[in-house]
C-alpha positions as CSV (number, residue, x, y, z in Angstrom):
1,X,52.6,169.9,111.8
2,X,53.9,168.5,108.7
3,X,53.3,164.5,108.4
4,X,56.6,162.3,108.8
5,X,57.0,159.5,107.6
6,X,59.3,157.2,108.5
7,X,62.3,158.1,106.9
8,X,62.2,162.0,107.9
9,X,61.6,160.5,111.6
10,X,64.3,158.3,111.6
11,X,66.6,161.6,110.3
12,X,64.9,163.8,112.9
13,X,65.9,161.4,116.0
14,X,69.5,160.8,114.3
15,X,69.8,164.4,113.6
16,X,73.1,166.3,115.6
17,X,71.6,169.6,115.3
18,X,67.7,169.7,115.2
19,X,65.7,172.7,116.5
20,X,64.4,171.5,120.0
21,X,61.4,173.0,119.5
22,X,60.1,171.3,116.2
23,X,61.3,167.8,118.0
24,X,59.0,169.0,120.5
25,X,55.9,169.8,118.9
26,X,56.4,166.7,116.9
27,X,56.7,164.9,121.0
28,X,53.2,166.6,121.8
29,X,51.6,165.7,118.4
30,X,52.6,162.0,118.9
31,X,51.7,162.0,122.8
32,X,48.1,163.8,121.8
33,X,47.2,160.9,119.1
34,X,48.1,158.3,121.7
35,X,51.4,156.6,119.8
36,X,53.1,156.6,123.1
37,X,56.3,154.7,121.4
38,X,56.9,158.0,119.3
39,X,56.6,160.6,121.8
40,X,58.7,158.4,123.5
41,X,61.6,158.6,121.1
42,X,61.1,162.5,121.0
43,X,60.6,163.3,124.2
44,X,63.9,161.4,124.6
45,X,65.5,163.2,121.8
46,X,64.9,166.6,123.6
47,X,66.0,165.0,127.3
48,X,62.4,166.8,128.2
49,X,62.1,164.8,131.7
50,X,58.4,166.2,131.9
51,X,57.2,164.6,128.3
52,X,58.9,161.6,129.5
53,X,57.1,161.2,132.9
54,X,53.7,162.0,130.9
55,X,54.6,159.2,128.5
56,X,55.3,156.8,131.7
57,X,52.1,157.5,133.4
58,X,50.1,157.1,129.4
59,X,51.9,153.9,129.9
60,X,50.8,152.8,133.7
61,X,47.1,153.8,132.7
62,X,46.7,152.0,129.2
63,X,48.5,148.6,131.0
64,X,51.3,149.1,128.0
65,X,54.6,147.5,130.1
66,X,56.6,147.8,126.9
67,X,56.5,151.5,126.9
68,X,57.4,151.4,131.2
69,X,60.1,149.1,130.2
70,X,61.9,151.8,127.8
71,X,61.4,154.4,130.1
72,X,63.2,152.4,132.6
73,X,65.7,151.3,130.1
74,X,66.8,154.8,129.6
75,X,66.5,155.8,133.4
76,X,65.5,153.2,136.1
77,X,65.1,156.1,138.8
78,X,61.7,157.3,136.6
79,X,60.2,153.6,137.6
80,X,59.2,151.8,140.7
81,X,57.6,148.7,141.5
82,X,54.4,150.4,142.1
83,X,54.2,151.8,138.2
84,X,54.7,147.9,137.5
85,X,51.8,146.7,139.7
86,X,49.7,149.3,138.4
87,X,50.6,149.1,135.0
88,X,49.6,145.0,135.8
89,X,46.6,146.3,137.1
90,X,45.3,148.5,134.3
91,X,46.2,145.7,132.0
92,X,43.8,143.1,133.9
93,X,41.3,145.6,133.7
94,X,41.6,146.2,129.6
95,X,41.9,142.0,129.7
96,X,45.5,142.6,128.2
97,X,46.5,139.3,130.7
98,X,49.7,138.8,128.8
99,X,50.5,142.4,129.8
100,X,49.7,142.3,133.1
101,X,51.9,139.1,133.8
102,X,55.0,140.7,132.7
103,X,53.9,143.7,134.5
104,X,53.4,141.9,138.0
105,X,56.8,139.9,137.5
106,X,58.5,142.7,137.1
107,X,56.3,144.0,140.2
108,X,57.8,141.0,142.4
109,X,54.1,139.9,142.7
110,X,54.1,136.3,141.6
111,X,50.5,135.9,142.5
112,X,48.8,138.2,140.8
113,X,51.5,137.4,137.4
114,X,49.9,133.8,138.1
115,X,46.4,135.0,138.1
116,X,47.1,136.4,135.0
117,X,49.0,133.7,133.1
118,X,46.0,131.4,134.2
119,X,44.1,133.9,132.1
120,X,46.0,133.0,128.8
121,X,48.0,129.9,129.1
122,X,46.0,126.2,128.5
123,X,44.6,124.1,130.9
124,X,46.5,121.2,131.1
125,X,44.7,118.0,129.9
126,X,42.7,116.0,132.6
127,X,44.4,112.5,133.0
128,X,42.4,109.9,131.1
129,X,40.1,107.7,133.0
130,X,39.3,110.8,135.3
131,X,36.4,112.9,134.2
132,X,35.6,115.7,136.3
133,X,31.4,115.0,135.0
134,X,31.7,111.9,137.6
135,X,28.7,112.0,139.6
């Protein structure tokens, strides 16, 4: 397909009459080079239920909960809790802790979302006159 760039992508998606079938291919050629926000916005563009569930699992598996949240923007029927928990779990996996937080609170699983916070957010300081080398 012919590249777009990101003015002729911004026409295609605002585009009243467009030929479903070049939207499409674009979808596919997006969702095959792994830039899941794109495919997103074409599979969208074309209502193509299938493209978007594809794009919502590509999501679950690469721990990417900003992708599961536009799906769900557009249709919270497509997403459950359990795409959230294992979207948070592929993201521990990949060590994307900040995306696996957000993940497991939007799971309901405050546990895990503190497992991974403590992966990412400071320590806090030890009080002073305490030192933890104290034998």
């Amino acid at each position: 397909m012919k590249p777009l760039n990101c003015l002729k992508k911004r026409d295609l998606l605002a585009a009243k009459k467009f030929d479903p079938e070049v939207v499409r291919e674009y979808a596919e050629e997006f969702f095959g080079e792994g830039l899941y926000s794109d495919a997103l916005a074409f599979f969208r563009k074309i209502e193509d239920r299938k493209g978007l569930d594809r794009v919502k699992r590509a999501a679950v598996e690469s721990g990417d909960p900003e992708i599961l949240w536009r799906v769900e923007h557009d249709d919270r029927a497509m997403i459950e809790k359990s795409d959230w928990a294992s979207c948070g779990e592929a993201a521990m996996r990949l060590e994307k802790f900040r995306n696996a937080a957000f993940a497991f609170r939007k799971a309901g699983d405050e546990a895990r979302q503190a497992k991974a916070e403590a992966e990412f957010m400071p320590k806090p300081p030890e009080p002073e006159g305490e030192s933890s080398a104290e034998t």
